[in-house]
C-alpha positions in Angstrom: 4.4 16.7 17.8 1.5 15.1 19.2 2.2 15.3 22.2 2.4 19.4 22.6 -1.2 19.1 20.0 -2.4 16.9 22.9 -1.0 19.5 25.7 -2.9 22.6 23.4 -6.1 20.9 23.0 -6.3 20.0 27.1 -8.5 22.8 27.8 -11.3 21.4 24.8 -10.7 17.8 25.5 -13.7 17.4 22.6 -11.9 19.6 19.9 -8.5 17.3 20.0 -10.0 13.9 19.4 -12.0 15.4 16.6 -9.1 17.2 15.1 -7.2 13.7 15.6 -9.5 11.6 14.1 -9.9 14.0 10.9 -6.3 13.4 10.8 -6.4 10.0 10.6 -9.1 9.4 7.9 -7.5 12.1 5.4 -6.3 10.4 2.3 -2.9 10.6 1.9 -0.9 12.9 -0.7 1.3 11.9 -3.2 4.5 13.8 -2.1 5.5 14.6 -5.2 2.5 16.4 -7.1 0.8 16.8 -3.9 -2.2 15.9 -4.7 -4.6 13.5 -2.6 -3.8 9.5 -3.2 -5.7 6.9 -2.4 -4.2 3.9 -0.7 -5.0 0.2 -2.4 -6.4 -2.2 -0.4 -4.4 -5.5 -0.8 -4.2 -9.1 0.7 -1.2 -10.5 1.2 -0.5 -14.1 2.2 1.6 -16.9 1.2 2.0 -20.5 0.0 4.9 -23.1 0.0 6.8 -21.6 -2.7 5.6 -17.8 -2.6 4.1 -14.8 -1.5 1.0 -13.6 -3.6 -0.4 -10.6 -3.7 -4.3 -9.7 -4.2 -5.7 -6.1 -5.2 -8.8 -4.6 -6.7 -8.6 -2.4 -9.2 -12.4 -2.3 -10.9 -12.2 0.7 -13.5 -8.9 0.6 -13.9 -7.0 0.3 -17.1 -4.4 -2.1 -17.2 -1.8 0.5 -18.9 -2.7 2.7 -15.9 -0.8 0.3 -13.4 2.9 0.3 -12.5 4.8 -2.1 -10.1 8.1 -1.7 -8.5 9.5 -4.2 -6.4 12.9 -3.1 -4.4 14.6 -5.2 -2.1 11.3 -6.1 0.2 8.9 -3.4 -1.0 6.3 -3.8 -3.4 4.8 -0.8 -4.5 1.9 -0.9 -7.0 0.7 2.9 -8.1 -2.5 3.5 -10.8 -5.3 5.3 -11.7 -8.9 5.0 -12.2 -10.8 8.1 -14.0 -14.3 8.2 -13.2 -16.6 7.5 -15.3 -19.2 9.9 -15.0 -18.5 13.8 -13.9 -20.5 14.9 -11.6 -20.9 17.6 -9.2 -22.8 17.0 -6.7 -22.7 13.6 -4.8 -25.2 12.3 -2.7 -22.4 9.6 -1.3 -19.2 9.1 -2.4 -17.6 6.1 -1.0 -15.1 4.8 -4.4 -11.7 6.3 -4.8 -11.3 8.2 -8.0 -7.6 9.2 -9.4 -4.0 8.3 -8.0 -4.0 5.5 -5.8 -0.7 3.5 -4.2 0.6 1.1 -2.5 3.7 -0.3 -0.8 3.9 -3.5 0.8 7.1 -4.8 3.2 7.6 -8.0 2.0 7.6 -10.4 4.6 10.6 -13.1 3.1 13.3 -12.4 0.4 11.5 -13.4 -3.0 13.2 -13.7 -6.2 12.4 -10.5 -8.2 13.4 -11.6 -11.3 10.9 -14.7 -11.5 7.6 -12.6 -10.2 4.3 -12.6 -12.6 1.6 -10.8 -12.1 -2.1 -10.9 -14.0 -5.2 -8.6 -14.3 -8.4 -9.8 -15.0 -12.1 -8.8 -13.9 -10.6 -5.5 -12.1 -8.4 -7.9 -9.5 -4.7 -7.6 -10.1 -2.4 -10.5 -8.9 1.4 -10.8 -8.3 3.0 -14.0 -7.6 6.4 -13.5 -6.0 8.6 -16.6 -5.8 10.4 -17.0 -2.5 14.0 -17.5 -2.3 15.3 -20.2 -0.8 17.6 -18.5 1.2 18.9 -20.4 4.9 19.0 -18.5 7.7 21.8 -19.8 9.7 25.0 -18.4 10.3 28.1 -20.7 10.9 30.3 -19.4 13.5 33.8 -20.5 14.2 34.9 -20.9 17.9 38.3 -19.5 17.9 40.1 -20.8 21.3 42.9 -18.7 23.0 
């Protein structure tokens, strides 16, 4: 599809990469009320024994965070309501309402074992990894 926008915009070379990059910097929406969602910003990195993962949160309530971890995704959804209304802005760089998440997990961890903690706005998940091997025996089967 961006390939026949691209062809379109040829004649107004200046119109497509500012339709493009509008594109790109719009929020995305959560597909199932719609509405505009924020996406976390996380580190990820890992020790010895597991993977830990690093968000902040500031302003959000703990009770206002969910995490679901399937197979390799990690997918951490919340809310932060903000705390004054206002109208007019004369900046408005902090994300207000739905925000999410979902993170490929780079090794198999073991789901079961996983704690997480929130303090100071920061949440923190620490995912044991399994201790799975990777090698596949194979039998040589001569005829």
């Amino acid at each position: 599809m961006r390939e026949e926008l691209e062809k379109a915009f040829l004649s107004e070379p200046d119109e497509a990469v500012a339709f493009f990059s509008a594109l790109e910097r719009s929020p995305p929406r959560d597909w199932v009320s719609g509405q505009e969602e924020g996406q976390l910003a996380v580190d990820v990195m890992e020790t010895e024994e597991e993977i830990v993962v690093v968000a902040t949160m500031a302003g959000t309530k703990p009770e206002d965070i969910a995490l679901h971890l399937h197979n390799d995704f990690l997918t951490i959804r919340g809310k932060r309501l903000p705390i004054v209304e206002a109208t007019n802005y004369f900046t408005k760089e902090c994300l207000w309402g739905n925000f999410s998440r979902t993170i490929v997990l780079p090794v198999d961890v073991k789901g079961d074992l996983a704690r997480s903690e929130y303090k100071h706005g920061v949440l923190t998940i620490h995912l044991p990894k399994s201790k799975r091997t990777s090698s596949i025996p194979i039998v040589v089967v001569e005829e």
